[in-house]
N, C-alpha and C positions, 0 to 999 in steps of 0.2 A: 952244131949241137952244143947243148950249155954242159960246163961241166957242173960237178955238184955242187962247187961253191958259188955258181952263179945263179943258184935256184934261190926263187926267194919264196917263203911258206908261211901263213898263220897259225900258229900255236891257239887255241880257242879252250879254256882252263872254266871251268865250270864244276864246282866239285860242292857237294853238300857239304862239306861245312866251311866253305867261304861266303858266310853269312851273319850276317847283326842284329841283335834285336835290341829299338833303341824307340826312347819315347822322342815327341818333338811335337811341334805349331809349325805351319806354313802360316808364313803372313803375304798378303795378296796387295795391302796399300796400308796406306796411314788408317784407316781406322777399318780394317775389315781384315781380320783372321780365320783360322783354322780353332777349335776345342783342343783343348790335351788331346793327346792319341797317342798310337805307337803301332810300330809295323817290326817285322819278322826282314829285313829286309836282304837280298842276296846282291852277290858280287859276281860280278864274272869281267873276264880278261881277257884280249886277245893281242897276241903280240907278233910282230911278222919279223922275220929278222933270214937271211941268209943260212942255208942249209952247206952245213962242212961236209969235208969228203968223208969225216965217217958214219954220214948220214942221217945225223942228228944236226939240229942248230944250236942246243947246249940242254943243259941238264934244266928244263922247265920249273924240276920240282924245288925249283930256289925259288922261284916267281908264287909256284901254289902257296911253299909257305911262310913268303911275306904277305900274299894278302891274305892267309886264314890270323895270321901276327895283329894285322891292319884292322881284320873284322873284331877281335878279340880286344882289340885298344877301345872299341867304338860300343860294345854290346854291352846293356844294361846299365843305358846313362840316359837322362834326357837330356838332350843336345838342344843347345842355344846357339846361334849366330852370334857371333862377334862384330860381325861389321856392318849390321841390317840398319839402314838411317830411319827406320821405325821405333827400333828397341833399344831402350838402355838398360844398363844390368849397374844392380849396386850390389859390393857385397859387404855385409856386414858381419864380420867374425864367422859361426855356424849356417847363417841365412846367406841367400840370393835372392834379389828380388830383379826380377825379369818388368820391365815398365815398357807397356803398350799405350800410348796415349795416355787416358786416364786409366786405363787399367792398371793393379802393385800383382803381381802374379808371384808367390812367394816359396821360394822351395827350400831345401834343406841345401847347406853348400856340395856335402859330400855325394848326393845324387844329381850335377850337373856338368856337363861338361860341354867347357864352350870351345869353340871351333872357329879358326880365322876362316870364316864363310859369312856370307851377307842374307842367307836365307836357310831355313833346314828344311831343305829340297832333294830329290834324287839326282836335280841337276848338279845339285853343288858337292853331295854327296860323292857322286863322280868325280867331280874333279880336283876334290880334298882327296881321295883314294889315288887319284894319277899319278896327282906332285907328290905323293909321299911312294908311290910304285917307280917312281922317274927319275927320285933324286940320288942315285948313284950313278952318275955320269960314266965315271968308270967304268963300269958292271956293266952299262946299257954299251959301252962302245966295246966289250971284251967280249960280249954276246952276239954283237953285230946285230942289234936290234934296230929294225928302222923305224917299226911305228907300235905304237901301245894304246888300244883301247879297254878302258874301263866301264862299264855297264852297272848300274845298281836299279836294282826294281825292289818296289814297296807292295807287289803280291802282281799274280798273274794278269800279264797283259798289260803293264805299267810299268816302265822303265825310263831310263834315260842313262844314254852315252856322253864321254867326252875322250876326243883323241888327241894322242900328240906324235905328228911324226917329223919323226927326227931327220931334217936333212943333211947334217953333219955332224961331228964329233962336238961342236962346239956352238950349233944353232940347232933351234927347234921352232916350232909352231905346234902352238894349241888351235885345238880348234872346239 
């Protein structure tokens, strides 16, 4: 028989207001885009980690509220990619200008926020939400967290994951 430290359990954090609403373009290649747009988009969590003997795995609602922190950082921006080998960004004092091919795509500095991601996707979106859920190494091995999956959907029935589980204290894989 396992004792209770040898159970291992998912946590699954799904809460209304771990959610962003942020403008964006998906770019598909060099010269084929997405229009301006913008989505309402949600987060959800699931983290698996070792159940202690007093029958909890730890106090979750540190997790709920770094990602309601994480969605609050990210709502009411339009998000640009930083590392898309399609787009360049100039900025000029108050202005940004977002350069799609021939396209000059011109916004105001203070409504954009660029993200070390290569596309503004729900896939990347995901996994810009991981590493910044993942980066306390400490936290993650005091928890006894083995694996962390992050979920973002851009409205019903449309989502995308990215996991990371943790084989050690000192290695990981993403996947």
């Amino acid at each position: 028989m396992m004792t209770m430290q040898q159970q291992r359990v998912t946590i699954h954090l799904a809460k209304e207001n771990m959610k962003f609403s942020a403008g964006h373009f998906t770019i598909f290649g060099a010269g084929d885009r997405e229009r301006l747009h913008g989505h309402n988009f949600v987060v959800e969590a699931v983290l698996t980690a070792d159940v202690m003997d007093n029958g909890m795995c730890f106090d979750y609602g540190i997790y709920k509220s770094r990602i309601v922190s994480l969605c609050r950082e990210l709502t009411e921006w339009f998000i640009l990619p930083m590392f898309s080998p399609y787009l360049r960004i100039e900025e000029n004092g108050e202005h940004l200008v977002a350069v799609f091919g021939e396209e000059r795509i011109p916004f105001l500095r203070k409504d954009v926020l660029l993200l070390p991601i290569v596309n503004a996707t729900i896939e990347e979106f995901a996994g810009y939400l991981l590493g910044r859920l993942s980066d306390d190494p400490d936290a993650i091995a005091a928890h006894r967290i083995a694996a962390i999956e992050v979920r973002v959907s851009s409205g019903p029935g449309q989502s995308a994951a990215k996991s990371l589980t943790l084989a050690s204290r000192k290695r990981s894989v993403l996947r």
